[in-house]
Structures are given as structure tokens and as C-alpha cells.
C-alpha positions, 0 to 999 in steps of 0.5 A: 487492541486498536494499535498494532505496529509489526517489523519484519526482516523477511518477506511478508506473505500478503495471505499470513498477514490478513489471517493474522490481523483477522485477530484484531478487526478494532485496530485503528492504527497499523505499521508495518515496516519492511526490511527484509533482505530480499528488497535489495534485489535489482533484477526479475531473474535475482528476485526470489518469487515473490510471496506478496506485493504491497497492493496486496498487503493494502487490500488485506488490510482493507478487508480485515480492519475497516475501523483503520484510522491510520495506516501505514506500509513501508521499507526501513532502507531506501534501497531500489527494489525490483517489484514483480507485481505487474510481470506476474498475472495479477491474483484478484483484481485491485479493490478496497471496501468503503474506508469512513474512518481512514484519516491517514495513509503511507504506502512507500514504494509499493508500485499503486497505478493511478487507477488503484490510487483513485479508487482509494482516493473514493473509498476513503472519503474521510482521507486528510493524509495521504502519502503514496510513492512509486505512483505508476503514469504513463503520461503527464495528464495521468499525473496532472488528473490525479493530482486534481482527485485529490485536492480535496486531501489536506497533507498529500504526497505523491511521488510518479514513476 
């Protein structure tokens, strides 16, 4: 199978996600789309524990399918969710292998430092489209530097929180 597009209505597990596309190292194409319930949750002490986050969801990706040419993670409503990413201790550190063949990348509201969207600027030399919203910068000259990391991408957008 080289394409695979999955929708859920519930939480993903970043950790039942990487087993399941294990079963398909070829594809080249994968979605994932998210419109579970528990993203409209507002607050830490409204948000169930947190079985994934999106960074998560990306590297388990990474790791599984290096022959992604397209890939894309994103929530079918536009509803403003709490992330508990980074109030949780992190489990593994951020890190992708070398991505040769990913030409387009959409990450929606998945909370990626600049440093995480560096890295995945250097990984993926091949990159030509890449749209990540909810780019964590603590300063205007983290955003600015970033933005010069990747003039080399032809479609890009990059929406700072």
C-alpha cells in the first residue's frame, strides 16, 4: 500500500499508531485526521491524560515510514485545545531520521518548537512544502531566524504561537 489516509474520532495513541503503520514501510502518502472529542478541552485540569501529543505522532511516522513523500497530521474542527505536551516530562527526546523523499509536510496545531521545526527543516532536504501551525517562539528573532531556515522551502507556512 503507498497511500494510507486514517480518521478518528477518539485520541490516538502515538505508540498504537507506530505499530499499526509498521504494516506498511512503502507508503508514500499518509493523513491522518483528528476529530476526537477530547480536543475541545480548554484547560489541564479538563484534559484527560494525554495518550499522544502531535510531535509524537510525527517522529512515529518518521521512524516507521522513510519512504513518505507526503504527509500530513491534522484536526478536522478549528476548535482551540489545551496541549499537554510540554507540561508533561518529555518521553524520548524530539528527533527524526534523514526524510530524502518527504516533499510535503502539514502539521496543524501540534505545538513543534522552533527547534523541533529546524530539525525537520535539515532532515528533509527534499521539503518544497511545508505547513506547521502553532510554532512555539519566545521572541521575535526566533521567528525571524526560522522563517530564514527555511527559504529554501517553495510553499511555506508558518503560523507562531
Amino acid at each position: 500500500m503507498k497511500s494510507l489516509r486514517v480518521t478518528s474520532h477518539y485520541d490516538v495513541s502515538s505508540d498504537v499508531f507506530a505499530e499499526a503503520i509498521k504494516k506498511f514501510p512503502l507508503l508514500e502518502e499518509l493523513e491522518l485526521v483528528l476529530v476526537a472529542d477530547a480536543y475541545t478541552y480548554t484547560t489541564e485540569s479538563e484534559q484527560p491524560p494525554a495518550t499522544n501529543s502531535w510531535v509524537e505522532l510525527f517522529q512515529s511516522a518518521c521512524e516507521a515510514c522513510s519512504h513518505l513523500h507526503n504527509f500530513t497530521v491534522r484536526r478536522a474542527s478549528k476548535v482551540t485545545r489545551f496541549d499537554p505536551y510540554y507540561l508533561r516530562e518529555r518521553r524520548r527526546p524530539f528527533s527524526i531520521p534523514v526524510m530524502h523523499g518527504l516533499h510535503s509536510l502539514e502539521l496543524s496545531d501540534g505545538s513543534f518548537t522552533k527547534d523541533m521545526v529546524m530539525q525537520i527543516v535539515d532532515k528533509c532536504p527534499s521539503l518544497e512544502s511545508l505547513n506547521i501551525s502553532d510554532v512555539l517562539t519566545y521572541r521575535w528573532d526566533e521567528a525571524l531566524q526560522l522563517r530564514n531556515k527555511c527559504s529554501r522551502i517553495k510553499d511555506l507556512t508558518l503560523q507562531f504561537s
